[in-house]
C-alpha positions as CSV (number, residue, x, y, z in Angstrom):
1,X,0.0,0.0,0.0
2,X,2.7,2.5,0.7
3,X,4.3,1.6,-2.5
4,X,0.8,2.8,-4.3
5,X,0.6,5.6,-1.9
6,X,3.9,6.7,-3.3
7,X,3.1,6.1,-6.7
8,X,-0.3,7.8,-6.6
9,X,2.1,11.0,-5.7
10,X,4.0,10.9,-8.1
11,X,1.0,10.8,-10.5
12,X,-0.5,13.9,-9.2
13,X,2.7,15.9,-8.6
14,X,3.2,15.6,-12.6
15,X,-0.1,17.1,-13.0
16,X,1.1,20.2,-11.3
17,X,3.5,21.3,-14.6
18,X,0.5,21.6,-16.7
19,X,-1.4,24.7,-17.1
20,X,-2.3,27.1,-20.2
21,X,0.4,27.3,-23.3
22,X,0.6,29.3,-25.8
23,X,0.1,28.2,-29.1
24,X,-1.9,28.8,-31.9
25,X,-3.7,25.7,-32.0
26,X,-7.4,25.4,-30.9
27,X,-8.4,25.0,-27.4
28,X,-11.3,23.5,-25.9
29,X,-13.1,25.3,-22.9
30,X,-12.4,23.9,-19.1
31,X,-16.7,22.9,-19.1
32,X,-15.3,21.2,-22.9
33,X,-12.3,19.2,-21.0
34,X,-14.3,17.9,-17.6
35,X,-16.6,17.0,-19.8
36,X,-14.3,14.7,-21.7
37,X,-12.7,13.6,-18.3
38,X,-15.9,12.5,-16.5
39,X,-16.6,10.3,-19.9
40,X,-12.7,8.9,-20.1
41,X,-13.5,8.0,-16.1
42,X,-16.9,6.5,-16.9
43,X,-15.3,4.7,-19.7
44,X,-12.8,3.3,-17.4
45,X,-14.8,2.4,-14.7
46,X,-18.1,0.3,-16.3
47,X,-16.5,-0.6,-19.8
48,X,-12.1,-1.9,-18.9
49,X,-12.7,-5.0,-18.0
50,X,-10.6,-4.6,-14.7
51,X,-9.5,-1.5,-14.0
52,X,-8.2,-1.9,-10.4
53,X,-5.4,-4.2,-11.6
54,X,-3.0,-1.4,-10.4
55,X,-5.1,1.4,-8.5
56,X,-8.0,0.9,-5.9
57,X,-10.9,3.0,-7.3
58,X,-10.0,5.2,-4.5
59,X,-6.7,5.9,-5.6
60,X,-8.6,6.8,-9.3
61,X,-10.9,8.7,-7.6
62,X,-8.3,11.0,-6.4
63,X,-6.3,10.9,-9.2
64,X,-9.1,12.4,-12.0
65,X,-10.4,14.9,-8.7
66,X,-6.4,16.4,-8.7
67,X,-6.7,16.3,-12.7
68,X,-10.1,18.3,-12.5
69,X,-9.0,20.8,-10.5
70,X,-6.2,21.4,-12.9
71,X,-8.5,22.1,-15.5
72,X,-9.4,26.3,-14.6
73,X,-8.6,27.7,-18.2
74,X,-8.7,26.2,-21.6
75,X,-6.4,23.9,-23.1
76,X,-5.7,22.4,-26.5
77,X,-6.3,18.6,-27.3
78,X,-2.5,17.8,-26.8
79,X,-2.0,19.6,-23.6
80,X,-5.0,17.9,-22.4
81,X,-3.7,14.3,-23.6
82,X,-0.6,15.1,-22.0
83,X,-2.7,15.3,-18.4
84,X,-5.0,12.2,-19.0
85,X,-1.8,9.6,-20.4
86,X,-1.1,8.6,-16.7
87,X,-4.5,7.6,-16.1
88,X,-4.5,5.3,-18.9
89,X,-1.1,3.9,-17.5
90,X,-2.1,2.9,-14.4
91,X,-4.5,-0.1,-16.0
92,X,-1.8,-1.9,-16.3
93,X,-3.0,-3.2,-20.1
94,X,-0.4,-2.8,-22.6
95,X,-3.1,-2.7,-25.5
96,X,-4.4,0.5,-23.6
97,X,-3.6,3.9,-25.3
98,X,-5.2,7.6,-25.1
99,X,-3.7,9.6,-28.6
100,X,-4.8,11.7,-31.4
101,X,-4.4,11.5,-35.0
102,X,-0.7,13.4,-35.9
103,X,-2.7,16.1,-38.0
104,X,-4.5,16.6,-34.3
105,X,-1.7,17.5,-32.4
106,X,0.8,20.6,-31.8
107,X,2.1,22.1,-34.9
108,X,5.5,21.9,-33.6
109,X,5.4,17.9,-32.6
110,X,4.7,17.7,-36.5
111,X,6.6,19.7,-38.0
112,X,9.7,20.9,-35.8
113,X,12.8,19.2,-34.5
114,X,11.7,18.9,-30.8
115,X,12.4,15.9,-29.8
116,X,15.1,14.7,-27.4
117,X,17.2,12.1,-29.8
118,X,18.0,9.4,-26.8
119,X,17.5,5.9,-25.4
120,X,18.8,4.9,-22.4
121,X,20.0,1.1,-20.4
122,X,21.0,0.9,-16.9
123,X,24.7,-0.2,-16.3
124,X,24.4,-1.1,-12.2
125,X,23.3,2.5,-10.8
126,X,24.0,4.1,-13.6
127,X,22.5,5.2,-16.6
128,X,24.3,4.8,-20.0
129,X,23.0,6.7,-23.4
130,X,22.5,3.5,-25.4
131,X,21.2,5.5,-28.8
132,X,21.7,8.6,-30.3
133,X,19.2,9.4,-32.9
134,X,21.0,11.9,-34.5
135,X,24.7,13.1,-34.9
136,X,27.2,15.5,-34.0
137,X,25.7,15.9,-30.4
138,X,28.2,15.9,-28.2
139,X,26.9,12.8,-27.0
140,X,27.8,9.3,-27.5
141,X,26.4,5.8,-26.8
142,X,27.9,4.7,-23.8
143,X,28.1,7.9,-22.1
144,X,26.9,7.9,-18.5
145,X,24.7,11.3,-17.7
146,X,23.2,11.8,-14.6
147,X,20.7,14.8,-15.5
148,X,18.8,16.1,-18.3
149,X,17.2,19.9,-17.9
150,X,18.7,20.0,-14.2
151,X,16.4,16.8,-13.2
152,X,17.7,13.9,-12.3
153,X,17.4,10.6,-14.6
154,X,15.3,8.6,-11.7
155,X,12.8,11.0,-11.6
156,X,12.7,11.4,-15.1
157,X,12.3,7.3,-15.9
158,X,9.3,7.5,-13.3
159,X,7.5,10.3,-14.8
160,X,8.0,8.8,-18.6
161,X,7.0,5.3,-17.4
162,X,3.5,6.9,-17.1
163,X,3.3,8.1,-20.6
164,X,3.6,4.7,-21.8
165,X,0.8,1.3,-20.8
166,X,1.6,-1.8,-19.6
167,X,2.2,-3.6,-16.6
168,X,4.7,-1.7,-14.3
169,X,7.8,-2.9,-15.3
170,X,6.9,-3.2,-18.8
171,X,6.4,0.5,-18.2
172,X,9.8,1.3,-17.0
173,X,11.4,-1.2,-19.7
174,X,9.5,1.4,-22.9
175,X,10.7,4.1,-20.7
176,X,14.7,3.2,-21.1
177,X,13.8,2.5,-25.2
178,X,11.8,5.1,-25.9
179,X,13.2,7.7,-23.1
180,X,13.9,11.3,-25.6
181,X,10.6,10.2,-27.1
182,X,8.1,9.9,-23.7
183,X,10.6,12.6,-22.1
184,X,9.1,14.8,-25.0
185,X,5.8,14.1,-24.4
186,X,5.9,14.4,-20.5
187,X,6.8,18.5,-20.6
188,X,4.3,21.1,-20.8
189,X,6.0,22.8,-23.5
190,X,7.7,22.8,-26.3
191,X,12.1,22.6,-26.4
192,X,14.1,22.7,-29.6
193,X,16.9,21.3,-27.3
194,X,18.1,19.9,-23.8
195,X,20.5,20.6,-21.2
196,X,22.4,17.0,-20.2
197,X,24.8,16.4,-17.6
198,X,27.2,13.6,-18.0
199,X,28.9,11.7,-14.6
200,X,32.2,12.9,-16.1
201,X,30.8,16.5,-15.5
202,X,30.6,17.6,-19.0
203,X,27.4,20.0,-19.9
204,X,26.1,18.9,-23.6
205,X,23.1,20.7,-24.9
206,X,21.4,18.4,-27.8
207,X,19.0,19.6,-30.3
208,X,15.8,17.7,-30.9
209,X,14.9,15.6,-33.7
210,X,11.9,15.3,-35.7
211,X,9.0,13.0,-34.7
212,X,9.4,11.3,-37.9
213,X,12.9,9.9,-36.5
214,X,11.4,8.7,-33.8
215,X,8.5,7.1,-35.2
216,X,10.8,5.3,-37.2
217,X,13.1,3.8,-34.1
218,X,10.0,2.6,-32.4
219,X,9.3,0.8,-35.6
220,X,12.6,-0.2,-35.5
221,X,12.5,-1.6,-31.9
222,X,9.8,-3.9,-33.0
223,X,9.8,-4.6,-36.2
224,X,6.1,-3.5,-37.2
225,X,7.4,-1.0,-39.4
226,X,9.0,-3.4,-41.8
227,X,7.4,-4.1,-45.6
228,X,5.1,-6.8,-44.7
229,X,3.2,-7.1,-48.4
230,X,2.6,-10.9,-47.9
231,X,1.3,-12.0,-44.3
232,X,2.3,-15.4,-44.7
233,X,5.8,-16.0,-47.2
234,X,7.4,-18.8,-47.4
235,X,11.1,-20.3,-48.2
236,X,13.2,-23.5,-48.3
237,X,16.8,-22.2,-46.6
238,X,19.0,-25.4,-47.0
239,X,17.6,-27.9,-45.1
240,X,14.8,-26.1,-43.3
241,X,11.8,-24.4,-44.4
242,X,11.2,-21.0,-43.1
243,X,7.8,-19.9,-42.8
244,X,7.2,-16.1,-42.1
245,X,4.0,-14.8,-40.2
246,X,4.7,-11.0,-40.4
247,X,1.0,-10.2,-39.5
248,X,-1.8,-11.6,-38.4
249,X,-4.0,-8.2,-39.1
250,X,-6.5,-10.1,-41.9
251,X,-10.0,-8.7,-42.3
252,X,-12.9,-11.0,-41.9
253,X,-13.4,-11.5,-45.4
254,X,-9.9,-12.4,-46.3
255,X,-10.0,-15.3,-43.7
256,X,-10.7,-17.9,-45.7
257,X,-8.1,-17.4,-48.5
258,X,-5.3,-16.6,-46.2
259,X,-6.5,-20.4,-44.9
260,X,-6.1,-21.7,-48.4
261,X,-2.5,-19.4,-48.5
262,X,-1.6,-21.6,-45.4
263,X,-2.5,-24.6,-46.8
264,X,-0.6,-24.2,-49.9
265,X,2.4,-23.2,-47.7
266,X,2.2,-26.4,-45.8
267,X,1.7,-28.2,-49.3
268,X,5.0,-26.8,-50.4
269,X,6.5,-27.5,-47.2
270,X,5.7,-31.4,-47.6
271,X,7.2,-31.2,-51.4
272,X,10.1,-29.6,-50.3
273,X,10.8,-32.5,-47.4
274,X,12.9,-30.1,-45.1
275,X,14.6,-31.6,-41.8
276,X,13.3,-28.8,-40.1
277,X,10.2,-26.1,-40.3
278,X,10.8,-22.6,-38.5
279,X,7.9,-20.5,-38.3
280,X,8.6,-16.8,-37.7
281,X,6.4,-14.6,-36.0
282,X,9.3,-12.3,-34.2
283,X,7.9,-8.9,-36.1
284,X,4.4,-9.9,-36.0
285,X,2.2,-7.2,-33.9
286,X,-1.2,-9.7,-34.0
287,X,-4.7,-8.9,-35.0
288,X,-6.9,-11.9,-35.6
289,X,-5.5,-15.4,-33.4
290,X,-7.8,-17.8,-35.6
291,X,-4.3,-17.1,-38.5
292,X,-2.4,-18.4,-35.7
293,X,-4.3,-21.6,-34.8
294,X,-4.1,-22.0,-38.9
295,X,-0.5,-22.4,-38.7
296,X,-0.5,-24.7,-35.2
297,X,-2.9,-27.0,-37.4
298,X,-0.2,-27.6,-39.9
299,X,2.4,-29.0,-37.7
300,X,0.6,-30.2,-34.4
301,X,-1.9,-32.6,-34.2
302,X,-2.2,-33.0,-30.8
303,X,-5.3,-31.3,-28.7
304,X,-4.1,-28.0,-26.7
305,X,-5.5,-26.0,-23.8
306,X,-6.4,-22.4,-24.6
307,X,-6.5,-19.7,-22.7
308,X,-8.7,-18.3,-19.7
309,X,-10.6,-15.4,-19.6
310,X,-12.7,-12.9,-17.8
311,X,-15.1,-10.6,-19.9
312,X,-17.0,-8.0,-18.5
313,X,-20.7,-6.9,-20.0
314,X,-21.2,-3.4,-20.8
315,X,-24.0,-1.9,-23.0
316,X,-21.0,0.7,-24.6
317,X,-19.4,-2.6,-26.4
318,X,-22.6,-3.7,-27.4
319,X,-23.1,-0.6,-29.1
320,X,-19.4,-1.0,-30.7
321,X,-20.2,-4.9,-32.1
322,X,-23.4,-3.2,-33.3
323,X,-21.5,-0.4,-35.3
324,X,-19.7,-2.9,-36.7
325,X,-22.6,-5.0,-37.8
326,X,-22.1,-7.6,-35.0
327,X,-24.7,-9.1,-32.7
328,X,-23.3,-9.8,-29.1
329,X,-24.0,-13.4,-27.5
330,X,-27.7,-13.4,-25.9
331,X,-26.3,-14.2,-22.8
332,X,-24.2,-11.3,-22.8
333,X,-26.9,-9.0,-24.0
334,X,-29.1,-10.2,-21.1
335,X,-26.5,-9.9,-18.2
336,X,-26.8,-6.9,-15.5
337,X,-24.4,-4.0,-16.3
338,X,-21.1,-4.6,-15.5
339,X,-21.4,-8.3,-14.7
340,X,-18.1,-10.4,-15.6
341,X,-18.1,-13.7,-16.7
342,X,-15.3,-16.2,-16.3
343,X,-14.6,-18.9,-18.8
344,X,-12.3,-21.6,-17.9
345,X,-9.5,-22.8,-20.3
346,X,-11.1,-24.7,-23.5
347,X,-9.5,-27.4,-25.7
348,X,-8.7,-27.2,-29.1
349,X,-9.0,-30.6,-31.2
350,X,-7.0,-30.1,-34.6
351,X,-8.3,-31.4,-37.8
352,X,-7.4,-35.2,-37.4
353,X,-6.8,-35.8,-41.0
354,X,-4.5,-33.6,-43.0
355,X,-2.4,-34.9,-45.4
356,X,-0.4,-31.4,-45.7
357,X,0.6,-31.6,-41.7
358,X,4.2,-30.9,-41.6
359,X,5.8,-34.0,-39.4
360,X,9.2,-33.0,-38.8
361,X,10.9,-30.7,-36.2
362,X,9.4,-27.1,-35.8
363,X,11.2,-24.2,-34.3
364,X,8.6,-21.0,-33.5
365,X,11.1,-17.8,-33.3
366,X,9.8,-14.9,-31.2
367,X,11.1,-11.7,-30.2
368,X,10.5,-7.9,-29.2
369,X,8.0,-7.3,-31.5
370,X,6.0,-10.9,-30.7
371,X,2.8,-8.9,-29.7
372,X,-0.9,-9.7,-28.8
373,X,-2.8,-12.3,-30.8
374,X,0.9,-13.4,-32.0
375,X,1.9,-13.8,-28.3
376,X,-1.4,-15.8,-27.8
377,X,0.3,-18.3,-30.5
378,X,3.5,-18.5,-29.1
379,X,2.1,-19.4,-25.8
380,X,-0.1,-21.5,-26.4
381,X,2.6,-23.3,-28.0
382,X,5.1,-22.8,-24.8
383,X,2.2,-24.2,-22.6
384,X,1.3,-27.0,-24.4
385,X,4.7,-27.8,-25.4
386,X,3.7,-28.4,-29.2
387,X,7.6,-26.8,-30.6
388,X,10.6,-25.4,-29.6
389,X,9.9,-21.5,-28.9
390,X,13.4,-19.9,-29.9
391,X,14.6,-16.4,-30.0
392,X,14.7,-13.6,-27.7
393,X,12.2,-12.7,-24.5
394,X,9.4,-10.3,-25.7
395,X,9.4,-7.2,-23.5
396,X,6.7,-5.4,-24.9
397,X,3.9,-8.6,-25.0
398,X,3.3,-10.9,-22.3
399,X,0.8,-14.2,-22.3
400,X,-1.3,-12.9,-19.7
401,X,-3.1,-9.9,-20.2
402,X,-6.0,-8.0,-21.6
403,X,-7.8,-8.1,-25.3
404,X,-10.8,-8.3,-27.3
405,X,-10.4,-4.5,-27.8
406,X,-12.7,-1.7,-27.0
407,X,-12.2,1.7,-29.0
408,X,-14.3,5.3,-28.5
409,X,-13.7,9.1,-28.2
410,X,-13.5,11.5,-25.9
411,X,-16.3,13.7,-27.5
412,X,-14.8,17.2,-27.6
413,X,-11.2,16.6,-28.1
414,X,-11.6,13.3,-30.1
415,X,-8.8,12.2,-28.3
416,X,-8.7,8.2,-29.4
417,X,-9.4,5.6,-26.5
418,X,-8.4,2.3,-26.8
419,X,-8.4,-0.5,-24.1
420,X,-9.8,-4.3,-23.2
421,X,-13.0,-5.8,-22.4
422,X,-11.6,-8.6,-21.5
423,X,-8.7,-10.9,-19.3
424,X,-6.8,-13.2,-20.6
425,X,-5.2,-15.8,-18.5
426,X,-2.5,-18.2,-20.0
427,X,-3.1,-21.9,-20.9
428,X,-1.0,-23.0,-17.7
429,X,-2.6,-21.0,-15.7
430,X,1.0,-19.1,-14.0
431,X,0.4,-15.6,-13.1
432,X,3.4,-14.9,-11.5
433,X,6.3,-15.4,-14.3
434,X,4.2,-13.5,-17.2
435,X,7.5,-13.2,-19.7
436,X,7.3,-15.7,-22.6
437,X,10.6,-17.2,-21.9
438,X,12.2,-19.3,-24.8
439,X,13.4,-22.9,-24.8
440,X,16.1,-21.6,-26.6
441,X,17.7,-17.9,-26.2
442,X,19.2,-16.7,-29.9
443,X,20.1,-13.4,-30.7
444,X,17.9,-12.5,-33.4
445,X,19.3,-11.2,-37.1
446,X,17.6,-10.4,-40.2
447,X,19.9,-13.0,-41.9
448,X,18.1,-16.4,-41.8
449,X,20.6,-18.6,-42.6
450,X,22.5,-17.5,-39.8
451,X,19.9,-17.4,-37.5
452,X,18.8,-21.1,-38.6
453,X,22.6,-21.9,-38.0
454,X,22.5,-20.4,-34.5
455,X,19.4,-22.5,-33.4
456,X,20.4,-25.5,-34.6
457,X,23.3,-24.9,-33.2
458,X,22.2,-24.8,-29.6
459,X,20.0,-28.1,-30.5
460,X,22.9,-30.1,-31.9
């Protein structure tokens, strides 16, 4: 409790840099903004699935009472963001996200070199620049620095941790990768450069970098940004076939021909009579999981436990499946208001005849950018223990955590609000170790024949 406590202060002391900046761009009226934070609360509160995962509801409560009070004078939709990105922090569901469209926010964040070109990593107590995103700065990867502005780096990790989602130290892990990025967006204003301090006593101002640059590291981090123009490739490598699942993001209507794509990959596979079959899904941010239990079907043919779940019944997501020209379940339509339902772990029985099931040895290679429904594949596969899981830990996905996602705006400032309906517990049921940890740790490369080389490697 007195960690909370603690926390909950520093939530509302960085409410207390916020107030009314000048720009040109249009603001919306302090009656306009409560408006929009009494419907972000009430969002919260009867539509998240669990909202308390992190925060009591008395530790909310407080928490959009200090942000009300804040809200005297008018503000512009990016100012406002700026105030409500800690609140959507604290839910603890790395699917969660408050933004606005780039056109939507300050004229300088799109078009003006303002922000802080740095990543950081922790070298015992210290804390070493691990990226420069630009050059002739003055500062160099591998330089310690102890203060950026005149604050010091501990403080500034805490206050950028809540500008990203995610369980608490998934929080504090985006905050070292993305730390000139989140630093940007936790100041009030607008800097075209910063003041850093380095152990060795050196004073280095840098100049900011375009938001473009950044965009392009995060894409970078996770791979998501990379030309994906066929969801499912395929190619023999030697003696191992190497399928790659750079997305599972299919429309409804394209289901049933990325299943006969799959097929025909698997066909191929059985022509080409590899030793070994790795199925890549290290870049691959998710969307629908059915693609994924496609691909299980074409090696495995053994029945699997799926995941638990909790799903909470609110009229505002039946009014979202109805937008979309869905019909919720009649037993969820007829529930009371925020009842949640628990369904235990189901079983999946593959197809048991299918002459294109691949028989041999399959490797499943995950990594940083092994994300949501993609993460739901990989674990299931980890808990049932259906292939080898190789590559490196996933720090931005975990196997336990919240989906089936809920989307809506904040109806002055369209501010975009995105979040889960429901809870999703991994196949073996462990809540305490929630890393996808692989059989086999490889250092990832873009290179797959060295990267074949390296796993077989550590099997051989």
């Amino acid at each position: 409790m007195k960690k909370l406590t603690s926390l909950l202060l520093i939530s509302l002391a960085a409410l207390c840099t916020y107030g009314q900046i000048n720009h040109n761009d249009s603001k919306f009226s302090a009656t306009e903004l409560k408006s929009d934070l009494a419907y972000l609360k009430n969002q919260l509160y009867t539509v998240h699935v669990d909202p308390y995962t992190e925060f009591s509801k008395a530790q909310y409560d407080q928490l959009f009472e200090a942000i009300d009070k804040k809200l005297a004078d008018s503000l512009t939709a990016t100012a406002f963001l700026k105030m409500i990105k800690p609140v959507i922090a604290r839910l603890c569901d790395e699917h969660a996200r408050a933004d606005l469209p780039e056109k939507l926010l300050w004229a300088s964040y799109q078009k003006e070199d303002v922000f802080l070109p740095i990543t950081l990593s922790r070298q015992g107590s210290a804390y070493r620049v691990e990226k420069v995103l630009s050059t002739g700065t003055g500062i160099n990867p591998g330089d310690i620095i102890t203060r950026i502005d005149n604050k010091p780096i501990t403080e500034l990790l805490d206050q950028c941790a809540l500008f990203s989602s995610g369980y608490a130290d998934q929080r504090l892990e985006k905050a070292f990768l993305q730390f000139g990025y989140l630093y940007t967006w936790t100041l009030p204003g607008i800097q075209s450069s910063y003041a850093i301090k380095t152990a060795a006593g050196r004073n280095v101002i840098v100049a900011g970098v375009s938001l473009k640059t950044w965009e392009d590291e995060l894409n970078r981090q996770t791979g998501w940004g990379s030309a994906c123009d066929e969801k499912i490739s395929y190619q023999k490598i030697d003696n191992a076939g190497y399928i790659t699942a750079c997305s599972f993001n299919i429309p409804p209507k394209q289901l049933d021909s990325i299943h006969a794509k799959i097929e025909a990959v698997f066909e191929q596979v059985n022509k080409d009579k590899p030793d070994y079959l790795f199925i890549d899904i290290s870049k691959n941010s998710g969307g629908q999981s059915v693609v994924g239990r496609m691909l299980i079907d074409g090696f495995n043919d053994k029945p699997y436990s799926g995941f638990s779940s909790n799903f909470k019944k609110s009229q505002d997501y039946i009014n979202l499946l109805k937008s979309w020209k869905v019909e919720a379940d009649d037993y969820y339509k007829a529930a009371p208001e925020g009842k949640v339902f628990h369904f235990s772990s189901d079983t999946t029985f593959p197809p048991e005849h299918n002459d294109k099931r691949f028989k041999g040895k399959v490797f499943i290679i995950v990594g940083n950018g092994t994300f949501s429904s993609a993460m739901m594949m990989a674990t299931w596969i980890k808990d049932n223990h259906l292939a080898v899981i190789a590559g490196e830990t996933p720090r931005i996905g975990h196997p336990n955590g919240f989906g089936e996602l809920y989307n809506t705006k904040l109806p002055n400032t369209k501010i975009n609000l995105l979040f889960g309906v429901k809870q999703w517990i991994r196949p073996s049921g462990d809540l305490k170790d929630n890393l996808l940890r692989p059989d086999l740790q490889v250092k990832l490369t873009d290179n797959k024949h060295e990267l074949i080389n390296s796993v077989l490697e550590k099997v051989n």
